[in-house]
C-alpha positions in Angstrom: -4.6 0.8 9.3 -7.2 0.9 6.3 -7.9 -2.1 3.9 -10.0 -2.0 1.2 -10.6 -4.6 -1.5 -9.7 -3.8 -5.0 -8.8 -5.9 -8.5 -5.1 -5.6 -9.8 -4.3 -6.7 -13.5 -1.1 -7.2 -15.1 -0.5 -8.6 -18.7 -0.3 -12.5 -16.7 -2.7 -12.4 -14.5 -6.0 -10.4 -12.2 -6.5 -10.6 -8.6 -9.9 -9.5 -8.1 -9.3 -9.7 -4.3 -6.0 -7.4 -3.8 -5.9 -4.8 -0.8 -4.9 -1.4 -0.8 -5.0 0.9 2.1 -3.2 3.4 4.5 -0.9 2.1 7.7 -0.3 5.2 9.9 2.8 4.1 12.1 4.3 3.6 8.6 2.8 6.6 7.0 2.4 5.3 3.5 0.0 3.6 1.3 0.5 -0.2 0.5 -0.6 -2.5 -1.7 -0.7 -6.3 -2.1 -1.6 -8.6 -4.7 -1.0 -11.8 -6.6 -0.9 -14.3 -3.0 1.0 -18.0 -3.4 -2.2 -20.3 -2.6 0.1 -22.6 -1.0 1.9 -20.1 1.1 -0.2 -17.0 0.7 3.3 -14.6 0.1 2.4 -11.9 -2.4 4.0 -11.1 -5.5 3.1 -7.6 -5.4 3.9 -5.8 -2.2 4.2 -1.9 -2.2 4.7 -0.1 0.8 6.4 -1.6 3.4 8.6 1.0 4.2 8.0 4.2 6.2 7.2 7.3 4.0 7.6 4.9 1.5 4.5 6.0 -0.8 3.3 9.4 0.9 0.1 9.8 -1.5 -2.4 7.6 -3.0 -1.0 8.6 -6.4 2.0 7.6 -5.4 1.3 4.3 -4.8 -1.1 4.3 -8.2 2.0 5.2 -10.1 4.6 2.9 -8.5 2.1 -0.3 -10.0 1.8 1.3 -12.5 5.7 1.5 -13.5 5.5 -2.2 -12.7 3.0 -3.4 -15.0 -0.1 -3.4 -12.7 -3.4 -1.8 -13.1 -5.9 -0.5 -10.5 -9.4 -0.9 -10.3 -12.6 -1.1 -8.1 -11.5 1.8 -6.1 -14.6 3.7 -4.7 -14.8 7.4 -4.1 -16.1 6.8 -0.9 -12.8 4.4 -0.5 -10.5 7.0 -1.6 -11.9 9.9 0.9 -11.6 7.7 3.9 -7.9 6.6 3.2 -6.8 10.5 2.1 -8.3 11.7 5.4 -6.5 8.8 6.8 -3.4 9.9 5.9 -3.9 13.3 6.6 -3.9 12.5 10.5 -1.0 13.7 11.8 1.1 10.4 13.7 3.4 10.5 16.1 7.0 8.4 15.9 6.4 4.6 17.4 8.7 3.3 19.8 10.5 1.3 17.0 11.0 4.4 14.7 12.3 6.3 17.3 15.1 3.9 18.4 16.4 3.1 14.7 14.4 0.1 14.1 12.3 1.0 11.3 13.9 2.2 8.2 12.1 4.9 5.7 11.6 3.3 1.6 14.8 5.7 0.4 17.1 3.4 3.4 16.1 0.0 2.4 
């Protein structure tokens, strides 16, 4: 699973320390942002799901729709999580029995 630090604005508020990245058993890009100081659940939390958000533009465009901006995003960043995502990944244990449901399910 990739991680890579990026900034996230909305209209309310920035969080200059949100993570993006690319987790393979799920096969989608998430993204967090916006964490509770006291218990540290986000408010922003896109792609939890398998196949949930199958492209990096994806992902861009579903915080988008929501209000939320990108930045900070290297090229360098970018490269490493496409190529990421373009390794092929065999079903885990927990897909394969039923266990893990795909974005379109939830």
């Amino acid at each position: 699973m990739s991680r890579y630090t990026i900034e996230v604005r909305s209209a309310k508020a920035t969080d200059p320390e949100a993570t993006i990245g690319y987790d393979r058993p799920l096969r989608t890009f998430f993204l967090t942002a916006f964490p509770d100081p006291d218990t540290d659940a986000v408010s922003l939390w896109l792609g939890g799901f398998l196949e949930e958000y199958p492209t990096l533009e994806s992902i861009i465009l579903a915080a988008r729709a929501r209000g939320h901006e990108i930045s900070g995003l290297t090229h360098a960043d970018m490269i490493a999580m496409l190529r990421e995502s373009g390794s092929p990944s065999t079903p885990s244990l927990a897909e394969t029995l039923g266990f893990v449901f795909r974005g379109d399910q939830a």
